[in-house]
N, C-alpha and C positions, 0 to 999 in steps of 0.2 A: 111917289110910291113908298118911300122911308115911310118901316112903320105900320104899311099898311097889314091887316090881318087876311088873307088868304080865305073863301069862300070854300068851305067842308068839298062843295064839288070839285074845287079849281087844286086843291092840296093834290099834292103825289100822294097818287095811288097805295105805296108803301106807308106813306106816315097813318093814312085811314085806317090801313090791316093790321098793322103793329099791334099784337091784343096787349092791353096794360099792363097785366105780368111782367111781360116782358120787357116793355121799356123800361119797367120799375128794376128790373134786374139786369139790365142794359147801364142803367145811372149807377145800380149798386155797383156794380165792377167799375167803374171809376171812382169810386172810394174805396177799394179793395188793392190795390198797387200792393205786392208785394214790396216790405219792407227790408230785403236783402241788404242792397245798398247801403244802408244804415252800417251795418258792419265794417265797410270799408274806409268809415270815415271815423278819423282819431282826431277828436277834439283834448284844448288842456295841453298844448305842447310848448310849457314856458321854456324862455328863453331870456341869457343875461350872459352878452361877449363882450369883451372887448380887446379891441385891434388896434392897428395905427390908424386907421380911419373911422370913420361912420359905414363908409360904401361897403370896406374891408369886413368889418364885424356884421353888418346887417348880413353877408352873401354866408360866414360862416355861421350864423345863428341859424339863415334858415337849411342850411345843410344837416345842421345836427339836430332842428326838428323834426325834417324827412327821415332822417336816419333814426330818430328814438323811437317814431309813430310808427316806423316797419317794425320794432321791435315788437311794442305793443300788439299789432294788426297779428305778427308770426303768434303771439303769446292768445291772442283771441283766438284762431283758428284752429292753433296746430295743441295749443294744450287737452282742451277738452276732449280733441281724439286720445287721449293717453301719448302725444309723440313729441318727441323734442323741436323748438324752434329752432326751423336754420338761422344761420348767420349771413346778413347780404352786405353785397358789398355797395360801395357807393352809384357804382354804374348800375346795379340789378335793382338797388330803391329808386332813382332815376326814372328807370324804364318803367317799372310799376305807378310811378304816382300822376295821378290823372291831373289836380291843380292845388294849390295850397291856398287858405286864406287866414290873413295877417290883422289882428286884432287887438289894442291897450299897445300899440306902437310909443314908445319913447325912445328918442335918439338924443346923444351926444357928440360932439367932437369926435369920439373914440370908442362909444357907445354904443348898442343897439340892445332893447330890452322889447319881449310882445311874446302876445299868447297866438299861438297857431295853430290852426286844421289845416290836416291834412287829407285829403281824399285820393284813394289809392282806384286803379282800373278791375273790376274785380275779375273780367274772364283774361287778363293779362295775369295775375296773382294765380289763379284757380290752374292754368298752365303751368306756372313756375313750381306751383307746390305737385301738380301732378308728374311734371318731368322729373322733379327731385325725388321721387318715390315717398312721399309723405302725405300720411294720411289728414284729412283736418276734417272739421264741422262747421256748418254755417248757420245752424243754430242758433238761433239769437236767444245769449241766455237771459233767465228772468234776473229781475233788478235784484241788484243787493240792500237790506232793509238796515241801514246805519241807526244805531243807538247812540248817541253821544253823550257818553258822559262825563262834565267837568269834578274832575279831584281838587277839590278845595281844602283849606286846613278843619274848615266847622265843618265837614261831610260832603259827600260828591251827591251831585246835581242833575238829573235825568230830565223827566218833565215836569220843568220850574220855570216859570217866568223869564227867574234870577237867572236861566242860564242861558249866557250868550253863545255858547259852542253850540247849543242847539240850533239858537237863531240862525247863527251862522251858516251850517249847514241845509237849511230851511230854507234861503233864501240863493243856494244854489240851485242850478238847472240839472246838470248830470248827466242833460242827454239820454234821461232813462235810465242809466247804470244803476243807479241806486235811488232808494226812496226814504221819507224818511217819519216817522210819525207825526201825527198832528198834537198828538199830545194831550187829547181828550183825559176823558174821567174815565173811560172803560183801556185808556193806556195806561194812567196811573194803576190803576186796580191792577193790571194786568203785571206790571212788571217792575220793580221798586228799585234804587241806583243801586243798592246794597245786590239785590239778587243776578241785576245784567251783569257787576263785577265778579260776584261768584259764579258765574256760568250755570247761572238756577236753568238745564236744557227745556225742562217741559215746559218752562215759563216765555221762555225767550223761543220755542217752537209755537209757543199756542199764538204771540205775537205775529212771527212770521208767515202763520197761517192767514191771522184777519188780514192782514194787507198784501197774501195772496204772492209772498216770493220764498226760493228756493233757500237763500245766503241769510245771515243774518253774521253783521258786524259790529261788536261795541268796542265804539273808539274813544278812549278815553285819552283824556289831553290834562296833561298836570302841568301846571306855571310854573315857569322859571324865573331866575336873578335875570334883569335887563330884559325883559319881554318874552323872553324866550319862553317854548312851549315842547312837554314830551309828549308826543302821542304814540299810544298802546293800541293796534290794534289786535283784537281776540274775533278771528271768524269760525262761526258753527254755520257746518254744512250738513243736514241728515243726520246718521248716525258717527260718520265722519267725524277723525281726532280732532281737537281742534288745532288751528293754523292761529300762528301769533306774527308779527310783525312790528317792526317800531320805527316811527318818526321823527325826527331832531327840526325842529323847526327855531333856528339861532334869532330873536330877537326879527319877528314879521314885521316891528314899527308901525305904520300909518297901517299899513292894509290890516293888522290886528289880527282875530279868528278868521277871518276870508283867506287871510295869509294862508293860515293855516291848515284852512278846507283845501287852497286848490293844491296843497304840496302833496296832500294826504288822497286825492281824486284818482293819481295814478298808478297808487301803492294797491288800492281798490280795485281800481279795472286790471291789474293782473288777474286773470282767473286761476281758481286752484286748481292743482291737478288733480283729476279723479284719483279715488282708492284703488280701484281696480277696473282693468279697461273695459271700456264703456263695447257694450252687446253692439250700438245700431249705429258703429260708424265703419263704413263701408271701405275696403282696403283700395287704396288710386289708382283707376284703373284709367282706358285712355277717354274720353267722352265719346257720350251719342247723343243719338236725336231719335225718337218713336215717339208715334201718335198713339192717343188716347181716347176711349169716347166715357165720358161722365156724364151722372146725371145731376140737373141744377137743383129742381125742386122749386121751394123759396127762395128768393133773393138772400135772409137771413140763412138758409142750409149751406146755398152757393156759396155763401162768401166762408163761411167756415169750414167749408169741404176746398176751397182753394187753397184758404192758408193751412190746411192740413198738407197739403199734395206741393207747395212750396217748402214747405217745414219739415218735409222729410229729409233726412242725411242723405246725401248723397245726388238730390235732386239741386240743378242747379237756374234753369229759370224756367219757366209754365207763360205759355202762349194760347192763346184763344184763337182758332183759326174758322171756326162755324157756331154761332150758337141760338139755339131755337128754344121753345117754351119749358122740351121738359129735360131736351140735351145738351151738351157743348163738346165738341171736337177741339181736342187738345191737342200740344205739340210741347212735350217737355224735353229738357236737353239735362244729361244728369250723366252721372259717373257709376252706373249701378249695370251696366249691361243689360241683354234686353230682359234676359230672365232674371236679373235681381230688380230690376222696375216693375215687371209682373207681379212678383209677390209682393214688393212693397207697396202696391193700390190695390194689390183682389182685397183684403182689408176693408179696404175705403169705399170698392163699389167701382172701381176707375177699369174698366178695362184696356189693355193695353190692345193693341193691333200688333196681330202677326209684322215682323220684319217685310220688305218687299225683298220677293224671290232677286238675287242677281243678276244681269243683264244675258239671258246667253250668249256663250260666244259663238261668233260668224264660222259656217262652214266653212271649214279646209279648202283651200284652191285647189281644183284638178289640174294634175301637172300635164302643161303642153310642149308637144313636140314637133308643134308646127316650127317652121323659118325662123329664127330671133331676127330681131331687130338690127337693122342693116348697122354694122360694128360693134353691137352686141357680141360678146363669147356663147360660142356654140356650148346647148347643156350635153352633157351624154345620155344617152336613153338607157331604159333599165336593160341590166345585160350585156348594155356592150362594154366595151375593155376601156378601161380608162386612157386617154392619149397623153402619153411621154411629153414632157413639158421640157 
């Protein structure tokens, strides 16, 4: 029987009804996962101790990348709301972090060197930050668009061949964080090293736009005596001042530009703080849970009317609990109350369900004045005198 193909008559009933729509929009939501998750994980967490032992420094290295990657994680969430990251302590990153994974492992005698992720619990965090009275966003911001350009002494080097800080950065992953040009003919045209160092904005905006991000970062890296490298970062955000930043990278050796990239990777995934505080992030309130009924449409509407109603502030995950050809019954859990989750999907088309009425409570007992119970204390009945104890 492995194998065999099932007879249209012999098939369940349900697979025959299934109108294709639907299936086709059954498969699309398994390629639609909410990419929340993403956020709680901090990749790029070098590390370099050393202890009296191997065992010694390998247990503090990985302490102090748990501890950096909370840094980071508070810095993704909590700045983009306009709020200050707390500070945790060792027991509170502990409790938050879901598992770590250890990566370019090199040991010595006394030695421990490696790159680490970190993955944090995210509705354990999403408590911790709401207990604390702190607001945050889950937002996943768009990538930052990295310029790289090398200052050489015969003139600095953008999209060239000749330049290896591009390569370099090119041949990083980023996890998304940032992007970076391919470097075509319509990138030359567009932006010359001379203009991304002068902060030419409409030039370096008309960039940001073709490849579709928010940031835009040029990071310039000037050589030094014995390998060493300065890097200059200059980020334009909107109309927003710009933000400058700088990296000392003392002699990378072997690793060269890569050296360079991953030192410069976490200077980046800081986010800048907004100018002024941001309209649509919702003040921490305690969690709920209300259903929804939405409508699907096409598979292609479905899936971008999800990751709208996921990617709202203050929504924190989106459950599919019924879903038909033209409907889907929702069940979102989010931090907005009922009446700010109302307004933030009539927008979208989502309607929310009335809350359910609370349970009434059980009638009143009729008081008895039958017998009590044999060694039971006798009650007093209404009116009579109370007995002298």
């Amino acid at each position: 029987m492995t194998g065999q193909r099932l007879p249209a008559a012999r098939r369940p009933a349900r697979f025959r009804r299934l109108p294709l729509a639907l299936l086709a929009l059954a498969l699309a939501l398994l390629a639609a996962v909410p990419q929340a998750a993403a956020q709680y994980e901090i990749t790029g967490n070098q590390v370099d101790v050393t202890a009296a032992t191997a065992v010694q420094a390998r247990e503090r290295a990985l302490a102090e990348a748990q501890q950096a990657a909370a840094r980071r994680l508070m810095e993704r969430l909590v700045v983009p709301a306009g709020g200050t990251p707390p500070r945790l302590s060792a027991g509170q990153v502990s409790a938050l972090v879901q598992d770590v994974e250890v990566a370019e492992e090199r040991v010595t005698p006394v030695r421990y060197m490696a790159t680490v992720t970190v993955r944090f619990r995210p509705e354990a965090v999403r408590r911790f930050l709401t207990e604390q009275g702190v607001a945050f966003s889950e937002r996943a911001a768009r990538p930052v668009l990295v310029l790289p350009v090398l200052d050489l002494p015969d003139g600095p080097l953008l999209f060239d061949d000749r330049n290896p800080w591009l390569q370099a950065w090119s041949e990083q992953s980023g996890g998304g964080a940032f992007a970076v040009p391919i470097g075509d003919l319509a990138d030359i045209t567009a932006l010359s090293p001379a203009q991304a160092l002068a902060g030419d904005r409409g030039r370096i905006a008309a960039l940001a736009r073709r490849y579709g991000t928010g940031e835009v970062a040029v990071v310039r890296a000037t050589p030094g005596s014995g390998g060493a490298l300065t890097v200059a970062i200059t980020r334009y955000s909107g109309d927003d001042p710009a933000s400058r930043q700088r990296v000392n990278v003392a002699g990378p050796g072997d690793g060269g530009f890569a050296a360079a990239v991953r030192s410069t990777i976490p200077v980046l995934a800081r986010p800048l703080p907004p100018s002024r505080p941001p309209a649509d992030v919702p003040p921490p309130v305690a969690g709920g849970v209300d259903r929804a009924t939405a409508p699907t449409g096409t598979a292609e509407a479905w899936i971008q009317l999800r990751r709208r109603i996921a990617e709202t502030p203050g929504v924190e995950r989106v459950e599919i609990e019924a879903l038909s050809a033209d409907r889907a019954r929702l069940r979102i859990a989010h931090r907005l109350g009922h009446d700010g989750l109302r307004r933030a999907m009539a927008p979208l088309g989502v309607e929310v369900e009335a809350p359910a009425p609370p349970p009434a409570a059980p009638p009143p007992t009729a008081p008895s004045y039958g017998a009590p119970p044999h060694g039971a204390p006798s009650a007093a009945r209404p009116g009579a005198p109370t007995p002298l104890r």
